[in-house]
MARKOL-158625 format. One line per 8 residues: their letters; for each residue x, y, z of N, C-alpha, C, O. Coordinates in steps of 0.001 Angstrom, whole numbers. Example, Ala and Ser with C-alpha at 12.3 -4.5 7.8 and 13.67 -1.06 7.14 Angstrom:
AS) 13190/-5690/7800/12300/-4500/7800/13200/-3300/7800/14236/-3319/8465 ~ 12850/-2250/7080/13670/-1060/7140/12900/30/7870/13409/1138/8039;
This chain:
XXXXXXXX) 5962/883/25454/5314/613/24168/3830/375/24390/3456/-389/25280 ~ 3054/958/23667/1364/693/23715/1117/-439/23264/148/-935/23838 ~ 1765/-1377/22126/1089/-2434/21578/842/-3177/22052/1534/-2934/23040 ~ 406/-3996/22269/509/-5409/22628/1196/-6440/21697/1012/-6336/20485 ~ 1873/-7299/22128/2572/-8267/21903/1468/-8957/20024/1771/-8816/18839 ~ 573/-9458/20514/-498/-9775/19086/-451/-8560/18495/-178/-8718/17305 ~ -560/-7671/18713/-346/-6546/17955/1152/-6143/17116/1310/-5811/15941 ~ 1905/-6274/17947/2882/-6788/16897/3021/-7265/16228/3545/-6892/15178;
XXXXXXXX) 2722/-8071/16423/3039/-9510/15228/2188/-9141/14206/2613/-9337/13068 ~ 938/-8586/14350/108/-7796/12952/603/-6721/12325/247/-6498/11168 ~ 1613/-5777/13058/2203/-4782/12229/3354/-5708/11746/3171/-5786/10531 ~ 4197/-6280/11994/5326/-7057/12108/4933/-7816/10587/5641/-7724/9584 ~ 3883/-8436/10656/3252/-9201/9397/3253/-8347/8083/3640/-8569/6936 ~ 2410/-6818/8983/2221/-5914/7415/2999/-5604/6738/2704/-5261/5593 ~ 4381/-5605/7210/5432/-4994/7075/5964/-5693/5961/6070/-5234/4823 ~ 6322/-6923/6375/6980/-8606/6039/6169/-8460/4606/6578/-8143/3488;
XXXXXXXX) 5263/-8707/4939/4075/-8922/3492/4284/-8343/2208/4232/-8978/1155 ~ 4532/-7066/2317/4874/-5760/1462/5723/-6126/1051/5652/-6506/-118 ~ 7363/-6252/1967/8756/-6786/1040/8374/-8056/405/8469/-7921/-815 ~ 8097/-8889/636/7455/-10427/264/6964/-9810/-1334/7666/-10131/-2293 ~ 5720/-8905/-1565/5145/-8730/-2504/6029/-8022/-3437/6169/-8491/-4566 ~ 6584/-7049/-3132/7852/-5884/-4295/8372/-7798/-4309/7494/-8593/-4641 ~ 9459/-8223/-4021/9946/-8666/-4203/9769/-9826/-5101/10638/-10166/-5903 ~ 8359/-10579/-4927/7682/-11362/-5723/7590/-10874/-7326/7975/-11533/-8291;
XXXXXXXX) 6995/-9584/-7350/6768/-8568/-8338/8339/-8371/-9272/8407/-8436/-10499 ~ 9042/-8222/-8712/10239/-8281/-9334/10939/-9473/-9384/12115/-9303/-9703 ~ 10649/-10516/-9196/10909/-11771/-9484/10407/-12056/-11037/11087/-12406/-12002 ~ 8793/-11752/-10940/8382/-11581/-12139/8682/-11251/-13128/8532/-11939/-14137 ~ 9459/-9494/-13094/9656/-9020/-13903/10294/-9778/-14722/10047/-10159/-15866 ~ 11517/-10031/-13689/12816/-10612/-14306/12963/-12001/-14877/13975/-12431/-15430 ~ 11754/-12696/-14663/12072/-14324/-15051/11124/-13935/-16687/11410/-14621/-17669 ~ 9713/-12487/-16862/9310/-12567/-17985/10055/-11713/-18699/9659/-11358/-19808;
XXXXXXXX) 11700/-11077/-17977/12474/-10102/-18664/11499/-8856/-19426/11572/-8338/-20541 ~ 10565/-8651/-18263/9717/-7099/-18303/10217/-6199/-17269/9973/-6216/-16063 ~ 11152/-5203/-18119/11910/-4258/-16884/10943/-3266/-16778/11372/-2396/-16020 ~ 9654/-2958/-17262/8659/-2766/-16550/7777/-2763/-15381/7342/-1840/-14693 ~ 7606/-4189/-15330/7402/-4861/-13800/8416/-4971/-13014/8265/-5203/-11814 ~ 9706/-4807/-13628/10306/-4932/-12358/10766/-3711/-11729/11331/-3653/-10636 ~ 10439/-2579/-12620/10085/-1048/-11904/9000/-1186/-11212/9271/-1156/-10011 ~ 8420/-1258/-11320/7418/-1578/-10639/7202/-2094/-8996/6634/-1516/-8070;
XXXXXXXX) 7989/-3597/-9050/8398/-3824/-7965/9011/-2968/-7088/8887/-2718/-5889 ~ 9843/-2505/-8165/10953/-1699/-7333/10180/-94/-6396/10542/529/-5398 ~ 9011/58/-7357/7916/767/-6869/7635/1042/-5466/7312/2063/-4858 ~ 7862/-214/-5117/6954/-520/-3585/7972/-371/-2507/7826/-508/-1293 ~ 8919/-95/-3123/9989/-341/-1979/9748/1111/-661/9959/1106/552 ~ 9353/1954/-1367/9507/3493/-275/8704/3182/883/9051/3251/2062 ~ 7202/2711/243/6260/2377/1245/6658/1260/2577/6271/1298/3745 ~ 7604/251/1870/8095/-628/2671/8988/206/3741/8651/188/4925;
XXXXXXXX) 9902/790/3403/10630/1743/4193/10032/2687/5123/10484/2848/6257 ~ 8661/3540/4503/8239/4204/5434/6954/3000/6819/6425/3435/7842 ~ 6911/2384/6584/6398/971/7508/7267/918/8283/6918/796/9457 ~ 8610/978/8009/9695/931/9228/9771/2045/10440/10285/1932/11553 ~ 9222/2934/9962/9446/4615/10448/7695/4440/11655/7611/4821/12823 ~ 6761/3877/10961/5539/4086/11684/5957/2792/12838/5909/3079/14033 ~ 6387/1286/12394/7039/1108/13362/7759/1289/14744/7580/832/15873 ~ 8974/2470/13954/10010/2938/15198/9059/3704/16012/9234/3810/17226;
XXXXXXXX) 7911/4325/15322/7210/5431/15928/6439/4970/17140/6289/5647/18158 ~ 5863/3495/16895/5297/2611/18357/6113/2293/19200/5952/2328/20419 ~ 7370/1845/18411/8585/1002/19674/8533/2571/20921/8498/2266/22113 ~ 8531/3876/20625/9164/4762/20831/7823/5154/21750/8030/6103/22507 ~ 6513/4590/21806/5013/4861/22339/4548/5711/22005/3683/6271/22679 ~ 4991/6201/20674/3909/6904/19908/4569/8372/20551/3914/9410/20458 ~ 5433/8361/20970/6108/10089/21364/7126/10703/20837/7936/11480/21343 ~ 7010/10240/19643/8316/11214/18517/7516/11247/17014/7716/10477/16075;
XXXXXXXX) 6804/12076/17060/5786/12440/15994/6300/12681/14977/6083/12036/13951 ~ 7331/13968/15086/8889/13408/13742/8789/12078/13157/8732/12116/11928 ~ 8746/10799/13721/8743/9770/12949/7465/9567/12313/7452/8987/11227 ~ 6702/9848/12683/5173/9344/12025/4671/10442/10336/4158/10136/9259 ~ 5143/11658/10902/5487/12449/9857/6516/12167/9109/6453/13097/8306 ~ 7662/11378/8718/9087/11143/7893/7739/9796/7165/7822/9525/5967 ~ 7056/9372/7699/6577/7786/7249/5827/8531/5793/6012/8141/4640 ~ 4776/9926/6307/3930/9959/5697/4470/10345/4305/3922/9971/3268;
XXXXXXXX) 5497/11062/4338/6391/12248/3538/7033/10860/2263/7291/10910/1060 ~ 7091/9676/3357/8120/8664/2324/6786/7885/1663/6810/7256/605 ~ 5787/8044/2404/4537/6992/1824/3957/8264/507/3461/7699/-467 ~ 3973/9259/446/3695/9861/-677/4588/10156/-1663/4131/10725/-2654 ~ 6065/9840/-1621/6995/9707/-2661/6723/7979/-3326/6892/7783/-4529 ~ 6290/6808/-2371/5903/6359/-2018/4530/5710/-3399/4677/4788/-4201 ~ 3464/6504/-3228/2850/6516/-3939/2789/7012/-5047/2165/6426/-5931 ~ 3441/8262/-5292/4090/8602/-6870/4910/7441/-7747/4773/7283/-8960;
XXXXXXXX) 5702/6741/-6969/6532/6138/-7572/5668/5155/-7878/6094/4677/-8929 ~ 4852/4676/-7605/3591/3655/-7945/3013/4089/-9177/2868/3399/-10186 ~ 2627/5537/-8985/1967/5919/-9982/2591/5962/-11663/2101/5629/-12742 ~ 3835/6513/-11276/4638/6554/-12098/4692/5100/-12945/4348/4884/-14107 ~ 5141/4361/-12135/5132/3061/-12601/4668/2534/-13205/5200/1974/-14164 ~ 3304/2468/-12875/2321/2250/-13363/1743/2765/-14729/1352/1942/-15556 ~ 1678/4195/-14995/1861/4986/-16145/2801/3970/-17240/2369/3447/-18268 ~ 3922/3889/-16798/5048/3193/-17454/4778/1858/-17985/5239/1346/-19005;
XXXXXXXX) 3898/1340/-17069/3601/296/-17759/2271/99/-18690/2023/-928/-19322 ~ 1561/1134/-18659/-117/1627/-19529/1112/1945/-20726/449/2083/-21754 ~ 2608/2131/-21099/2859/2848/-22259/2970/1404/-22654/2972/1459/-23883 ~ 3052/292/-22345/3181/-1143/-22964/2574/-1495/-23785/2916/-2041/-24834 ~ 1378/-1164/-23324/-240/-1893/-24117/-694/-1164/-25064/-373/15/-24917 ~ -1280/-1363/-25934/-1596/-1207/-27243/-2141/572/-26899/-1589/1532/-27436 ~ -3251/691/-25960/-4324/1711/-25808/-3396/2566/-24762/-3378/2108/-23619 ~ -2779/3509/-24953/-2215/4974/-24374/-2785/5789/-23951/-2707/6205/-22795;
XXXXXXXX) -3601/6251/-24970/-4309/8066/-25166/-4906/8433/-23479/-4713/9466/-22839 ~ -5615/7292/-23098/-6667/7865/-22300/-5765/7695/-20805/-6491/7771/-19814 ~ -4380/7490/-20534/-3528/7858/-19355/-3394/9258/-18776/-3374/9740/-17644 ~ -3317/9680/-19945/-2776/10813/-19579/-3919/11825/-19270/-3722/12992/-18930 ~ -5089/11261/-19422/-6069/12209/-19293/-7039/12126/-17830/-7996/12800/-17449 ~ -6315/10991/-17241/-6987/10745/-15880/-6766/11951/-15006/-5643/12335/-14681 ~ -7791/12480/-14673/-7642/13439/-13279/-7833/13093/-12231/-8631/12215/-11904 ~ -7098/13756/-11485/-6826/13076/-10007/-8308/13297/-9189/-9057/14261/-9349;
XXXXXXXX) -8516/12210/-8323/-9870/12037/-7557/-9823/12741/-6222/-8697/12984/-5785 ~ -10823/13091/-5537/-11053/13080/-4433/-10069/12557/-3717/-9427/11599/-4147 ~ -9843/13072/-2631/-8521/12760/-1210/-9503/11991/-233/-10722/12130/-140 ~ -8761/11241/390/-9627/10841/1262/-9252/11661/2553/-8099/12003/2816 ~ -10559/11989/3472/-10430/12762/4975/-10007/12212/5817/-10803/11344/6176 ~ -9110/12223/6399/-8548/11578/7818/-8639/12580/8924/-8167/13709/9058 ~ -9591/11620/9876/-9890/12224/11153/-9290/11951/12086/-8680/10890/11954 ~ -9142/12539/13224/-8977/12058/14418/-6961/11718/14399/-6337/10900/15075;
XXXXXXXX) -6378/12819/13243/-4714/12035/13488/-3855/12658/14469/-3777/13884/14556 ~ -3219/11883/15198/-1924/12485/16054/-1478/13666/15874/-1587/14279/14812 ~ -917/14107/16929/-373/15766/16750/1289/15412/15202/2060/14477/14985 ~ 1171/16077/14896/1972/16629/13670/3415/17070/14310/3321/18108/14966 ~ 4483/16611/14271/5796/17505/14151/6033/19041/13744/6338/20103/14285 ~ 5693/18502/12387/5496/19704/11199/4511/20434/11395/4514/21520/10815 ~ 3363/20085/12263/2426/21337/12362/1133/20619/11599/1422/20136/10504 ~ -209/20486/12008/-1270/19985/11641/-1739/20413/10063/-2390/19799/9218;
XXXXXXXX) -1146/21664/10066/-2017/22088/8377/-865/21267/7407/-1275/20916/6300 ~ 377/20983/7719/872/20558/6524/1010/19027/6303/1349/18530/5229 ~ 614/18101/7806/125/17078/7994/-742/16920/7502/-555/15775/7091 ~ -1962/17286/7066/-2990/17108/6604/-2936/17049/5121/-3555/16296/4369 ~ -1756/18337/4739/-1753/18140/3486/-781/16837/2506/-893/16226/1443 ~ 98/16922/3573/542/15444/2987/-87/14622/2822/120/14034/1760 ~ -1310/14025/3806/-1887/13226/3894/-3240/13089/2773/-3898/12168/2289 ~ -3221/14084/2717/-4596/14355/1621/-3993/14483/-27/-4629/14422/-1079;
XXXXXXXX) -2497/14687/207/-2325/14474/-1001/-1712/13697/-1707/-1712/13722/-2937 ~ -1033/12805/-902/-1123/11162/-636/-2280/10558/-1002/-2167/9706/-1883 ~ -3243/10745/-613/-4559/9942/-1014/-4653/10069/-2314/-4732/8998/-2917 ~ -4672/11085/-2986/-5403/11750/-3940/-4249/10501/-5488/-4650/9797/-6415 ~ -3071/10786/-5060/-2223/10332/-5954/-2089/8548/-5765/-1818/7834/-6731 ~ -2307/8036/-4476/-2641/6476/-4063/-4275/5964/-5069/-4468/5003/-5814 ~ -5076/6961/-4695/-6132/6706/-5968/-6285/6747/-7016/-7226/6196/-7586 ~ -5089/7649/-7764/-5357/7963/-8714/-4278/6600/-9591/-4390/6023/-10672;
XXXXXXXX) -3453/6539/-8659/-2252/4986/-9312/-3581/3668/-9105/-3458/2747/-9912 ~ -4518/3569/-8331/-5822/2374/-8295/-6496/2720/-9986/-6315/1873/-10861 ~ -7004/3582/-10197/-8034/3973/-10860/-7131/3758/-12475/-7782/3375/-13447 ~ -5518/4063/-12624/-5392/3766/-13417/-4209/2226/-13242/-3444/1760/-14087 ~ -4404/1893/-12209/-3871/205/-11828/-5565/-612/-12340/-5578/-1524/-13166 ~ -6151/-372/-12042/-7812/-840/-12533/-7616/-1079/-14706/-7500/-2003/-15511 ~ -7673/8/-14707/-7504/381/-16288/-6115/-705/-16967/-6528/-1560/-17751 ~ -4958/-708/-16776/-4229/-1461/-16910/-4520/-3086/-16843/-4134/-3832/-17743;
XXXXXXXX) -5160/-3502/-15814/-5450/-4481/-15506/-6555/-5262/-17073/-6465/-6243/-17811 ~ -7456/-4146/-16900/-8502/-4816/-17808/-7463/-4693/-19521/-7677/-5514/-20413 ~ -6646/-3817/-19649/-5802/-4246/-21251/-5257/-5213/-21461/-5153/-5832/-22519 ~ -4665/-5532/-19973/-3326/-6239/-20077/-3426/-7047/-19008/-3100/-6556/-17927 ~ -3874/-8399/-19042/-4055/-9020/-17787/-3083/-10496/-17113/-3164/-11267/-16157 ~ -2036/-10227/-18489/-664/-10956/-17923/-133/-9897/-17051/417/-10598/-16202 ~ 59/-8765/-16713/678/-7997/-15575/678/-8885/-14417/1466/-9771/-14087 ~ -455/-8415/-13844/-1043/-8679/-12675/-2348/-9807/-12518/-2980/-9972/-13561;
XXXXXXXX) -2676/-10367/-11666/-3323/-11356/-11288/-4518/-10388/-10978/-4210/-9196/-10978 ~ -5695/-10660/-10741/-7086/-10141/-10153/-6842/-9744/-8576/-6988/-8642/-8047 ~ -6316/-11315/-7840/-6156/-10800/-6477/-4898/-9270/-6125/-4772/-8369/-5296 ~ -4372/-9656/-7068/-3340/-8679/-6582/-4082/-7241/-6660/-4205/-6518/-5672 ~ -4489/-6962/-7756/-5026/-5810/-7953/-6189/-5287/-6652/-6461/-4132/-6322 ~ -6839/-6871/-5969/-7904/-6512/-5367/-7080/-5817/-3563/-7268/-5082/-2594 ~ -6150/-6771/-4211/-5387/-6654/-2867/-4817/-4641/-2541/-5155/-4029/-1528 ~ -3975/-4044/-3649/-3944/-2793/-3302/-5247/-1709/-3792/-5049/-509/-3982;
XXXXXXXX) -6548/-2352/-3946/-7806/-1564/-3793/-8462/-1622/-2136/-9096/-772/-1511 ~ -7968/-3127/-1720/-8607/-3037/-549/-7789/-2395/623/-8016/-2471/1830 ~ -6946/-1850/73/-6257/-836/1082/-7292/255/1706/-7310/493/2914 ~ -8253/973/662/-9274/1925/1179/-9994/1224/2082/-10416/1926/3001 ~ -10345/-187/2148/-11225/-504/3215/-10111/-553/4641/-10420/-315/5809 ~ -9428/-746/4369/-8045/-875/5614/-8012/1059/5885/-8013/1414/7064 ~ -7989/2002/4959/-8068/3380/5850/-9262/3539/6158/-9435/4379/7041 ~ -10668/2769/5540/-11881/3439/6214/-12172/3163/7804/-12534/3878/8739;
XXXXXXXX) -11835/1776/7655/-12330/878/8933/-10859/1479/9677/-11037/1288/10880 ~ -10153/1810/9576/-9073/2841/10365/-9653/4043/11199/-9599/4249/12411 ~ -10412/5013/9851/-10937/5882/10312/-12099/6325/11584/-12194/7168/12477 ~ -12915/5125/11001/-13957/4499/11786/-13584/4205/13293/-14259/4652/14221 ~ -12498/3446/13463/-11884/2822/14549/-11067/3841/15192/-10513/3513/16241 ~ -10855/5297/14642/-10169/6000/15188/-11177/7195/15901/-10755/7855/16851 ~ -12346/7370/15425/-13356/7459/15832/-13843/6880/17293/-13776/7434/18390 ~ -14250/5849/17017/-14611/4770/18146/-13795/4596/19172/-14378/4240/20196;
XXXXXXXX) -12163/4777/19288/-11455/4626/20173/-11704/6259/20768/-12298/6488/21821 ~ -11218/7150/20015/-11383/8673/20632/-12262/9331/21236/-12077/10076/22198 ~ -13711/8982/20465/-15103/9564/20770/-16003/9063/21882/-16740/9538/22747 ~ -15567/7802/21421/-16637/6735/22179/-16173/6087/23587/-16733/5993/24679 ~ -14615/5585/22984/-14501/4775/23743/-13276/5668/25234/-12818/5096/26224 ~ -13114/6923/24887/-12524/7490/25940/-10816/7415/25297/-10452/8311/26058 ~ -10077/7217/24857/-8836/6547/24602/-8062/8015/23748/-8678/8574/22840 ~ -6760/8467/24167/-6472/9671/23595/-6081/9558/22299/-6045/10641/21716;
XXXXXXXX) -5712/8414/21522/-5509/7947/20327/-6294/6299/19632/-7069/5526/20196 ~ -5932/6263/18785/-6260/4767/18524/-4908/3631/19150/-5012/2586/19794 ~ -4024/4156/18785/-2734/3233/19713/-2941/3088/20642/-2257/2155/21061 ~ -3850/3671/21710/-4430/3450/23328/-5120/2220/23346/-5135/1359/24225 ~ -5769/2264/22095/-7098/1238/22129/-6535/20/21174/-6704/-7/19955 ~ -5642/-1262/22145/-5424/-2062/21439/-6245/-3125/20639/-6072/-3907/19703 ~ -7067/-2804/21358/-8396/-3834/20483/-8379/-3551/19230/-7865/-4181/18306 ~ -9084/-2369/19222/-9601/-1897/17814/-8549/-1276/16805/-8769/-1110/15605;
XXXXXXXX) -7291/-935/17514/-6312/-952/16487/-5403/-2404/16344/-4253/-2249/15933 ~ -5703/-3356/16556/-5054/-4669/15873/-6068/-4885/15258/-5684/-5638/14363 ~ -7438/-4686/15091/-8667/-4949/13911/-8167/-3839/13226/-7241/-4116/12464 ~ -8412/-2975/13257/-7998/-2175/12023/-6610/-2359/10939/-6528/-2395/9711 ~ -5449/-2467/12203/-3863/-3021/11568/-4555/-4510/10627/-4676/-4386/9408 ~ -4916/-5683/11219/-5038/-6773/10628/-6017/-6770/9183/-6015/-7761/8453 ~ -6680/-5789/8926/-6746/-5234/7248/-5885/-5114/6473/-6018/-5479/5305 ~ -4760/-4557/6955/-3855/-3539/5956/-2931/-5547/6057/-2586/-6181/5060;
XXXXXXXX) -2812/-5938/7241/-2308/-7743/6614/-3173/-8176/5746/-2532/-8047/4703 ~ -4254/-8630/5434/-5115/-8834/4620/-4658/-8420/3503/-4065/-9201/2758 ~ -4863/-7002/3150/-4743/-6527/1867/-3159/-6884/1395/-3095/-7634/421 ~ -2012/-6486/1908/-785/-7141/1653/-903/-8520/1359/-482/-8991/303 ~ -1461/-9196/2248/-1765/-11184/1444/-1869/-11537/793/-1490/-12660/457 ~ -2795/-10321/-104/-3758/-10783/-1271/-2530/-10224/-2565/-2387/-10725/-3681 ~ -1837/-9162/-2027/-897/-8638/-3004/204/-9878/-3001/792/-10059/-4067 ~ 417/-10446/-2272/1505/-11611/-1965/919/-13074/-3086/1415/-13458/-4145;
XXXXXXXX) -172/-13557/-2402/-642/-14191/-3238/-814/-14337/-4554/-479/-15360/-5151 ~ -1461/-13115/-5218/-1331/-12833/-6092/-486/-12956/-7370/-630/-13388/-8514 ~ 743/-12199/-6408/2196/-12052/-7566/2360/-13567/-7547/2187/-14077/-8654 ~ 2685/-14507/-6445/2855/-15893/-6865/2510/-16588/-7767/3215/-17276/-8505 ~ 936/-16391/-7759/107/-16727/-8433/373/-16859/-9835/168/-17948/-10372 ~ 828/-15837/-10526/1477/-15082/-12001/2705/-16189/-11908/2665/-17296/-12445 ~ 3298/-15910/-11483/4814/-16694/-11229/4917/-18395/-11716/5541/-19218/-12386 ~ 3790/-18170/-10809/3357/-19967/-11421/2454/-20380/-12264/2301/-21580/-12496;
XXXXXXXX) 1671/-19345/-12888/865/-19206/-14272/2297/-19254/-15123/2506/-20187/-15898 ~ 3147/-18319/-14953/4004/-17977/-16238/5172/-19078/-16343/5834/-19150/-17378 ~ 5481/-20176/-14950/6307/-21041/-15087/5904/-22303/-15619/6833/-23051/-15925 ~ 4574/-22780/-15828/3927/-23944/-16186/3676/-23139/-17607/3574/-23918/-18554 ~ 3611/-22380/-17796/3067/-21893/-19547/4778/-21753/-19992/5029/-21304/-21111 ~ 5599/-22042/-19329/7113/-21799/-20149/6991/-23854/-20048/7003/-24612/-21018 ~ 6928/-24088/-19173/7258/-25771/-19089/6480/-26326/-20413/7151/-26820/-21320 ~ 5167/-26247/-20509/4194/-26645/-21620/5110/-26090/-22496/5427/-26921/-23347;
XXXX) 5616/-25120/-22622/6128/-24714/-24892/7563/-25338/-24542/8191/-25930/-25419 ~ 8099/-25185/-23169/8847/-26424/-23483/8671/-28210/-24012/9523/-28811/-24666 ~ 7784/-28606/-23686/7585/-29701/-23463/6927/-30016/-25015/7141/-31015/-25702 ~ 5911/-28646/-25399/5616/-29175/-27007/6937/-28853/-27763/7044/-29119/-28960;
């Protein structure tokens, strides 16, 4: 195994964090009986699953590329189902029209990735089109937020935006390990990939936090109309 032991425990965390958050999220749903949100929750679950797969893919030292490719394939069903969700829940709020008219953004470029199972051109395209649909569920997770701001909490929202800083400083670091620093991947270079991994904990925290956060906004605002 390439990781290091601290390094574990940071993927080990990211992992944890994610179920922690769906699960929080659908706690929600169900105590404000919004089967909305609790699609929603239920949203997150693929991504959690494909975390398991990039996982097996280290236990294994990064030499069954099959797995790293099954992660990406489940992280872009993954992100549809987010999107979807999300959509689903813009049909809640008063203002509709302008959902359906969002066009999808820019992909983000990923450099420097592992050899492909499937073959580099269709790796790429998963990956790029993954992005495209992960931004486009932000841009209208953003929009939602500002209608309707019993959904979601601020941190939470900030929490799956700061995912792009978790793939830039990825990118960056995948760079720096390959170019610079001599290393045939970023998994070589445990330094700079437990800084890079310990983002994507970060951003999960803030999604964790977050949903709590709501949970206990919405349980003290039921206690008060109890209490008057």
């Amino acid at each position: 195994m390439l990781l290091s032991f601290p390094n574990w425990i940071i993927h080990l965390s990211s992992a944890l964090e994610w179920g922690v958050a769906a699960a929080l999220l659908f706690h929600y749903g169900k105590i404000t009986a919004r089967r909305d949100i609790r699609l929603f929750g239920l949203a997150m679950l693929p991504h959690w699953i494909g975390s398991f797969f990039v996982l097996g893919y280290h236990v294994y030292g990064d030499s069954i590329p099959l797995l790293l490719d099954l992660s990406e394939l489940i992280n872009l069903f993954g992100s549809t189902a987010l999107l979807l969700a999300t959509i689903n829940l813009l049909k809640s709020t008063k203002r509709t029209s302008s959902a359906g008219s969002m066009a999808a953004l820019a992909a983000i470029m990923i450099a420097g990735k592992p050899q492909s199972w499937f073959g580099a051109d269709i790796f790429d395209a998963i990956l790029q089109l993954s992005s495209v649909v992960y931004i486009t569920f932000l841009v209208l997770l953003l929009i939602l937020y500002r209608r309707d701001r019993t959904i979601f909490s601020s941190l939470t929202v900030a929490g799956f935006w700061f995912v792009l800083v978790f793939i830039s400083v990825t990118i960056f670091c995948m760079y720096l390990a390959t170019q610079v620093r001599g290393y045939p991947t970023l998994s070589h270079d445990d330094l700079l990939h437990g800084l890079a991994e310990s983002l994507l904990t970060v951003s999960n925290l803030m999604i964790v936090i977050g949903a709590q956060r709501k949970i206990r906004e919405y349980k003290q605002m039921q206690l008060k109309s109890a209490q008057g």
